[in-house]
C-alpha positions as CSV (number, residue, x, y, z in Angstrom):
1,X,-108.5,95.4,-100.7
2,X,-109.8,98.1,-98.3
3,X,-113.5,97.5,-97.2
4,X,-116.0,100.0,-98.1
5,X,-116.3,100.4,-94.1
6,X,-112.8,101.8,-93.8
7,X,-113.2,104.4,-96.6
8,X,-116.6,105.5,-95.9
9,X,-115.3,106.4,-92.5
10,X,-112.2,107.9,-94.1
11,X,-114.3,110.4,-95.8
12,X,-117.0,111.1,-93.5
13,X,-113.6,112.0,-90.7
14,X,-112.5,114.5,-93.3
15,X,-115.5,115.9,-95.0
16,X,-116.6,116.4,-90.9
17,X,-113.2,118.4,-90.8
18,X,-113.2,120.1,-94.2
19,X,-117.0,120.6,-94.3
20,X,-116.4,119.5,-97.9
21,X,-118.8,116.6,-99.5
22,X,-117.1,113.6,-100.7
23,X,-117.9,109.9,-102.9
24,X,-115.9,107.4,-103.4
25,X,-116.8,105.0,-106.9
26,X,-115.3,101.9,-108.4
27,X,-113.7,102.5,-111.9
28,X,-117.5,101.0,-113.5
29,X,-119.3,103.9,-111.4
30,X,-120.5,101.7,-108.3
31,X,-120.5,104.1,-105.5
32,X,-118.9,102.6,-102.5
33,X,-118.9,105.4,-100.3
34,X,-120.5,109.1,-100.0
35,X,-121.4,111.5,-97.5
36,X,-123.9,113.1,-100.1
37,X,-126.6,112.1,-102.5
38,X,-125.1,111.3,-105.8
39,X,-127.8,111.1,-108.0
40,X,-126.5,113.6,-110.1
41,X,-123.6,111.4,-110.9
42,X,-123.7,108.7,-113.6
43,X,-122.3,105.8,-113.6
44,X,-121.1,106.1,-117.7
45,X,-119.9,109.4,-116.6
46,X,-117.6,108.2,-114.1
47,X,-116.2,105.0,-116.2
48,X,-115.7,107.6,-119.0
49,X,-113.5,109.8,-116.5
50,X,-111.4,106.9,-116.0
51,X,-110.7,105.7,-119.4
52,X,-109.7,109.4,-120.0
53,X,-105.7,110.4,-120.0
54,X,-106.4,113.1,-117.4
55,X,-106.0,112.6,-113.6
56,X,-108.9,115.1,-112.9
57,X,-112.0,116.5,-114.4
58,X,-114.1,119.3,-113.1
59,X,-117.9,118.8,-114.1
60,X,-119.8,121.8,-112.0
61,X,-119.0,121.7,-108.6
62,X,-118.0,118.3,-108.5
63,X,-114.1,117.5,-108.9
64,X,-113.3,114.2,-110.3
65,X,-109.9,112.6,-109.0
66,X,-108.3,109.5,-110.0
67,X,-106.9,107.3,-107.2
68,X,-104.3,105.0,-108.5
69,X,-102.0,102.2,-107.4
70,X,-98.6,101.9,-109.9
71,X,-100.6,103.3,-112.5
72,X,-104.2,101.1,-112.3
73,X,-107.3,103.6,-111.1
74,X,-108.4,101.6,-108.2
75,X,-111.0,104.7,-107.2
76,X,-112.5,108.1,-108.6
77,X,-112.9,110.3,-105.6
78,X,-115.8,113.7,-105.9
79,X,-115.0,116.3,-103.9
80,X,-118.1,118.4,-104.5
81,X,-118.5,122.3,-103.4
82,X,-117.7,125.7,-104.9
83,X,-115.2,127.1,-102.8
84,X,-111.7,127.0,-103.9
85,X,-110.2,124.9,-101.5
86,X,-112.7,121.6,-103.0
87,X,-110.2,121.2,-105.2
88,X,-107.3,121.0,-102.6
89,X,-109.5,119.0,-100.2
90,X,-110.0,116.3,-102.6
91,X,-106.3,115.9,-103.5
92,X,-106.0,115.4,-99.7
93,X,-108.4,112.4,-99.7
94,X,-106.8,110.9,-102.7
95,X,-103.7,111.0,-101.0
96,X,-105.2,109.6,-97.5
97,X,-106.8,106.7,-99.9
98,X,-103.3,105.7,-101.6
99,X,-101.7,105.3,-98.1
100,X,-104.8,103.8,-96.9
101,X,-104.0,101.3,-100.4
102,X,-100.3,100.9,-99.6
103,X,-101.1,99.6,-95.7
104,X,-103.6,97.2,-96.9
105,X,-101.1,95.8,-99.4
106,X,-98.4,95.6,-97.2
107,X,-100.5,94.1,-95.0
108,X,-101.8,91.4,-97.1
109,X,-98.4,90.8,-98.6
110,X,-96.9,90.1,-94.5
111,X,-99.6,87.7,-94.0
112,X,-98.9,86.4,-97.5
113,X,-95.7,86.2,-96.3
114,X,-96.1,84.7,-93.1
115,X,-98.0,81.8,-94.3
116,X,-95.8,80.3,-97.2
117,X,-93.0,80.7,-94.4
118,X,-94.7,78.8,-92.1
119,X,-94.9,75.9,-94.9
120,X,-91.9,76.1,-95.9
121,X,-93.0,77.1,-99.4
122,X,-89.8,80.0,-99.8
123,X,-86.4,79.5,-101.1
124,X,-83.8,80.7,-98.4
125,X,-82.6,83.7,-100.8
126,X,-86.3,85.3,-101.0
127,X,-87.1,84.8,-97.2
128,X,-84.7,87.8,-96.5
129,X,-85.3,89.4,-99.8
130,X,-89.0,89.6,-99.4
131,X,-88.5,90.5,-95.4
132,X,-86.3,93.3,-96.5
133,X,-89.0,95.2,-98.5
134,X,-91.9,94.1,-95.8
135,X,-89.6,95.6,-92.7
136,X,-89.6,92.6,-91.3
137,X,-86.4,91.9,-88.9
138,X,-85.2,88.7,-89.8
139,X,-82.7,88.4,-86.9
140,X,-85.4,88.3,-84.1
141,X,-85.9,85.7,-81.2
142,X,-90.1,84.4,-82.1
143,X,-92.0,81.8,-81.1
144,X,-95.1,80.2,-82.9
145,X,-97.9,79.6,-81.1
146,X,-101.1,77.5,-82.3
147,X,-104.5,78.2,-81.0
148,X,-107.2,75.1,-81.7
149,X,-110.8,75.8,-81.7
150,X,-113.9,75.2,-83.2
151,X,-113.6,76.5,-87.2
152,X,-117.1,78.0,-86.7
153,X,-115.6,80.5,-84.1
154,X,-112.1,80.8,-85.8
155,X,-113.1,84.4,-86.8
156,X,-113.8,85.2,-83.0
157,X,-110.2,83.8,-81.7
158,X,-108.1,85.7,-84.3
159,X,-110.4,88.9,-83.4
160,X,-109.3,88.3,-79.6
161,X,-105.4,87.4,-80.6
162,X,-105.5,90.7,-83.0
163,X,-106.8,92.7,-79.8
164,X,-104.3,91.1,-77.5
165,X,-100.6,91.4,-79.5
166,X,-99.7,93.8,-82.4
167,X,-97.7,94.1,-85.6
168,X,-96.0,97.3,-84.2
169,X,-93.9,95.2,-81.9
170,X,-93.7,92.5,-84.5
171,X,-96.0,89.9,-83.5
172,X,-98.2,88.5,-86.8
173,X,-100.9,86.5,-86.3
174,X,-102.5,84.3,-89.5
175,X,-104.0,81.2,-90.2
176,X,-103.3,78.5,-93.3
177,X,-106.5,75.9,-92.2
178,X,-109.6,76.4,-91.0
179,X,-108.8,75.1,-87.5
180,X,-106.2,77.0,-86.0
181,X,-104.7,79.9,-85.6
182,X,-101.3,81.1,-85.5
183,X,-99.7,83.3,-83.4
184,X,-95.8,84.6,-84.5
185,X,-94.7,86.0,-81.6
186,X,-91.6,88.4,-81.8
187,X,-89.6,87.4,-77.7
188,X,-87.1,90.0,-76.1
189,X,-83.5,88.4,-75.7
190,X,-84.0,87.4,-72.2
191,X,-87.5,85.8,-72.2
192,X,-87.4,82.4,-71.8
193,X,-89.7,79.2,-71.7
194,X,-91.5,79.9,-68.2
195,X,-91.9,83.9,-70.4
196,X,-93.8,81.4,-73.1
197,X,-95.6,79.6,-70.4
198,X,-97.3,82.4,-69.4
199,X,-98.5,83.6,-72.5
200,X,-99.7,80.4,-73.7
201,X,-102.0,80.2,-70.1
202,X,-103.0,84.2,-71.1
203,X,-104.4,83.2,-74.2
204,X,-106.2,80.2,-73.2
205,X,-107.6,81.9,-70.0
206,X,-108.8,85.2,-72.3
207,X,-110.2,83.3,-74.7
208,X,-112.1,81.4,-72.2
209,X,-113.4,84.7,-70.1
210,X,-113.8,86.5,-73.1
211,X,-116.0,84.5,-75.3
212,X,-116.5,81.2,-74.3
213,X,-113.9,79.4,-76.3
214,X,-112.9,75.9,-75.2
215,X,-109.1,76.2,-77.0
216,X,-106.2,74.0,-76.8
217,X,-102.9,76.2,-77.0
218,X,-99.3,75.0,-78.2
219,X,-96.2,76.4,-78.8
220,X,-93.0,75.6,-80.4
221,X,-89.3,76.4,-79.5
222,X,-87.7,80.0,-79.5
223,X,-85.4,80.3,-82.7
224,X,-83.4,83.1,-83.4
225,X,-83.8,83.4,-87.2
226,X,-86.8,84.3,-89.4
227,X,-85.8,81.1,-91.8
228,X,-86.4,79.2,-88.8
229,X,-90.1,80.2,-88.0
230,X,-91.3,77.1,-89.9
231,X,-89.2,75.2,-87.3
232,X,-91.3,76.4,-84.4
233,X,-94.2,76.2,-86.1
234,X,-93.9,72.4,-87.1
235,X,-93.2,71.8,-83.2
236,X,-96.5,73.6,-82.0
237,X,-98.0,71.3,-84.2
238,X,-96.6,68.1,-83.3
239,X,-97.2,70.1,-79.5
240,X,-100.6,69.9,-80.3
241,X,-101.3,66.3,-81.7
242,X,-99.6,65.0,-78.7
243,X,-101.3,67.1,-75.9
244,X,-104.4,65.9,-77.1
245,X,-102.9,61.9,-77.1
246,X,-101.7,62.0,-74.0
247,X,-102.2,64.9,-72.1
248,X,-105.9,65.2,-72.5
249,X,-106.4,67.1,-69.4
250,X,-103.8,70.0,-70.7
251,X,-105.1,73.3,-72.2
252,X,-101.7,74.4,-72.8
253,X,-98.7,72.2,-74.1
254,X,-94.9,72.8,-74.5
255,X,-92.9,71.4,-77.6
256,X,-89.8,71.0,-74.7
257,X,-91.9,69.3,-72.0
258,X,-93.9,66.5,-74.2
259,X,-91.2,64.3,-72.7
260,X,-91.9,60.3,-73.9
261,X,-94.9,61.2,-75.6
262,X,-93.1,63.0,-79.0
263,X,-90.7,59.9,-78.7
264,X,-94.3,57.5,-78.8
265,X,-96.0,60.1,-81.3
266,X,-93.2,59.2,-84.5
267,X,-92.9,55.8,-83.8
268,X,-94.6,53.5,-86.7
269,X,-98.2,52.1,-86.1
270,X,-96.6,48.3,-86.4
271,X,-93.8,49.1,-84.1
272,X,-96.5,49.7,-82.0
273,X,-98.6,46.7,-82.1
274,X,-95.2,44.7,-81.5
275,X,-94.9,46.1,-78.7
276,X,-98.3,46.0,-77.3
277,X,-98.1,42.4,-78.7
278,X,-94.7,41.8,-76.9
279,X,-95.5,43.7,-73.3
280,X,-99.3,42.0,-73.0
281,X,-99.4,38.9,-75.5
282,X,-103.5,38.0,-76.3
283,X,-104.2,40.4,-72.6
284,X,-104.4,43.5,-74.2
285,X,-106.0,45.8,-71.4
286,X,-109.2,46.8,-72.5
287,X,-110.6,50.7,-71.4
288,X,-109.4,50.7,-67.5
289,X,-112.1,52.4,-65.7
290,X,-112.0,55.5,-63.8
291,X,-110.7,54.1,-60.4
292,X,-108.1,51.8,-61.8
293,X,-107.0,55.1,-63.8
294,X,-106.7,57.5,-61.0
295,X,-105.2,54.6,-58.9
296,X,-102.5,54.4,-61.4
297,X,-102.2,58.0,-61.9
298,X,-102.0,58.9,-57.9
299,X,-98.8,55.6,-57.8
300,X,-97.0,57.1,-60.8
301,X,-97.4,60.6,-59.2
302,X,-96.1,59.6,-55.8
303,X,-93.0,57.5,-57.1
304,X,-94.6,54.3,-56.1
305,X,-95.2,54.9,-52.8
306,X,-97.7,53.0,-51.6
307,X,-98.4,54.9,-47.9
308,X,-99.0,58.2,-49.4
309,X,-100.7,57.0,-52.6
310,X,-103.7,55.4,-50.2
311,X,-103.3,58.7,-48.0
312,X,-103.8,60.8,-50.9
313,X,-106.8,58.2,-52.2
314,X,-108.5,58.1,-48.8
315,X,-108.7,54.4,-48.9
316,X,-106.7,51.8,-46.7
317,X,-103.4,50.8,-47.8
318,X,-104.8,47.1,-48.0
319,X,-107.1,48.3,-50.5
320,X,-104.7,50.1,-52.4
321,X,-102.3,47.1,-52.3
322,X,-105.4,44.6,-53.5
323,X,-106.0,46.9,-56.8
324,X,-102.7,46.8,-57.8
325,X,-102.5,43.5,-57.3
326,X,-105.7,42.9,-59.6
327,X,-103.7,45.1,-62.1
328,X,-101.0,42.8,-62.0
329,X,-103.4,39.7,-62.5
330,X,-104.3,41.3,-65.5
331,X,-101.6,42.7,-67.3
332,X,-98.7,40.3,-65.8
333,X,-97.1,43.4,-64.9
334,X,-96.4,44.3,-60.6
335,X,-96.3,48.6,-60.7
336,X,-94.7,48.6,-57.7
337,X,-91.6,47.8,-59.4
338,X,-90.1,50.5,-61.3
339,X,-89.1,48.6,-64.7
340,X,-93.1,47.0,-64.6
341,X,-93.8,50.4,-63.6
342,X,-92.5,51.9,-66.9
343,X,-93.2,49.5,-69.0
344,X,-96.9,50.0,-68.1
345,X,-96.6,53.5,-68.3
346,X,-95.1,53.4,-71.9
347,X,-97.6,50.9,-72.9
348,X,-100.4,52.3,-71.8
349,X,-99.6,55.4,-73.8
350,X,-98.8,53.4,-76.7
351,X,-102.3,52.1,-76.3
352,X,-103.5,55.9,-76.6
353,X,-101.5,56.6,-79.7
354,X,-102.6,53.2,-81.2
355,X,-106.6,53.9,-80.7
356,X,-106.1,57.9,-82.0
357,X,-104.7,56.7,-84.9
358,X,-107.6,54.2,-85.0
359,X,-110.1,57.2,-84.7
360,X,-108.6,59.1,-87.6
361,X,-109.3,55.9,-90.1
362,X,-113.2,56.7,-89.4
């Protein structure tokens, strides 16, 4: 429902305008808003106004006004003076309240909306039904993006999303855990993936500058329905889970460029230790340290190329030659070899999965 913030500066705008004194009570006569003393106002006299038939009473110079939603008195507004335009005057901020009651409804019913989309709690039928009367357009290319940070300073990174896109071009942004939130984002016909790209690293870079915030961002496809929303939405999440597997280092991650890491993400936990079990036997690689990572790193980044991996490195290329070598005494497997070059690779990301899933038993 609207805050008593919103109303009190409702009425303060038009009683500044007017030059007409107005209070706004609940229907049990707790004021929520005035811009005069009220003291000669009782509570029992304003519940009594309510559970009267008529939509206004005049008690002295105070004129009491009902404001209703379909029937239900939600408010009693006072416009209090003795000229004859009071009356009028109040009628005018009844009528600003009920619009101000219909956008906050509407409002709470899109992100209502948005959220049972997202988990796929809607039959097909009442997707495009309920659109219809929200003005949503279903036939719109979105993308969902998910913004991870801490859930103490969830609050602060919907604030910053709500100030950086807006409903009026159809973007929604909402939340259905205390982790995350989520960004719907409505996309022209002609954006594309590097478009997405850019307002993933937008988000992540505000959100750093502007408060602090140490966020992961992830973002699903584009679809071109609203019924497929949930679709992207799923994929941001599964975006997500793997960035922080495998691409660690990553403060933005792509659905479409997780590459072998989705393929590792669904495998089955026992598949897994097969194939650890299969690639290494009882020599399970134990927590390489920093050089022998950024060794392997700088080899897989330069296609195996030994020359430019030690010119990169700054070491000699004997020395480069003599780690992978102690590498290969350990692990049986020669990365200067493609296929033991892959193999490693996929392994060693398999070793990731296999020790997050590990972390999420504690």
């Amino acid at each position: 429902m609207i805050s008593s913030q919103i109303i009190k500066a409702s009425i303060e705008e038009l009683s500044a305008i007017s030059k007409v004194s107005l209070a706004v009570w609940d229907p049990e006569g707790k004021e929520i808003a005035a811009t005069f003393e009220t003291n000669d106002i009782s509570p029992s006299l304003i519940s009594g106004f309510v559970d009267s038939p008529a939509d206004s009473q005049v008690i002295g110079i105070h004129h009491l006004l009902k404001v209703l939603d379909e029937d239900e008195v939600l408010f009693v507004l006072d416009a209090k003076g003795g000229s004859e335009d009071t009356y009028m005057i109040g009628r005018i901020a009844v009528s600003q309240l009920q619009h101000l009651i219909v956008a906050y409804k509407e409002r709470y019913d899109r992100n209502n909306f948005f959220q049972n989309l997202l988990l796929d709690n809607m039959l097909l039928v009442d997707i495009y039904n309920r659109a219809k009367k929200l003005h949503i357009e279903a036939a719109v290319p979105r993308a969902v993006f998910l913004v991870e940070t801490d859930k103490e300073k969830d609050g602060t990174a919907m604030e910053l999303l709500n100030g950086m896109f807006t409903a009026q071009v159809g973007d929604y942004i909402t939340a259905v855990d205390e982790s995350n939130v989520i960004l719907i984002k409505a996309l022209n016909p002609e954006d594309d993936y590097e478009r997405l790209e850019q307002i993933a690293d937008t988000i992540a870079d505000m959100m750093n500058m502007e408060a602090m915030l140490n966020v992961r961002v992830a973002y699903g496809t584009i679809v071109e329905e609203l019924k497929e929303v949930s679709k992207s939405y799923k994929e941001a999440k599964m975006a997500l889970d793997v960035g922080k597997i495998f691409y660690a280092e990553k403060k933005v991650t792509a659905y479409n460029m997780l590459g072998i890491g989705r393929l590792i993400y669904q495998l089955p936990i026992n598949l897994c230790r097969l194939f650890i079990e299969e690639i290494f036997g009882s020599n399970v690689p134990a927590e390489l340290d920093e050089e022998t990572l950024t060794t392997i790193n700088k080899f897989f980044e330069n296609n195996l190329n030994v020359s430019e991996t030690s010119r990169q490195l700054y070491v000699h290329r004997n020395t480069l030659v003599y780690r992978i070598e102690k590498l290969q005494k350990s692990t049986g497997l020669d990365i200067r070899v493609f296929d033991d070059a892959l193999t490693f690779k996929i392994a060693l990301m398999v070793v990731n999965y296999m020790r997050y899933l590990d972390s999420l038993d504690y």
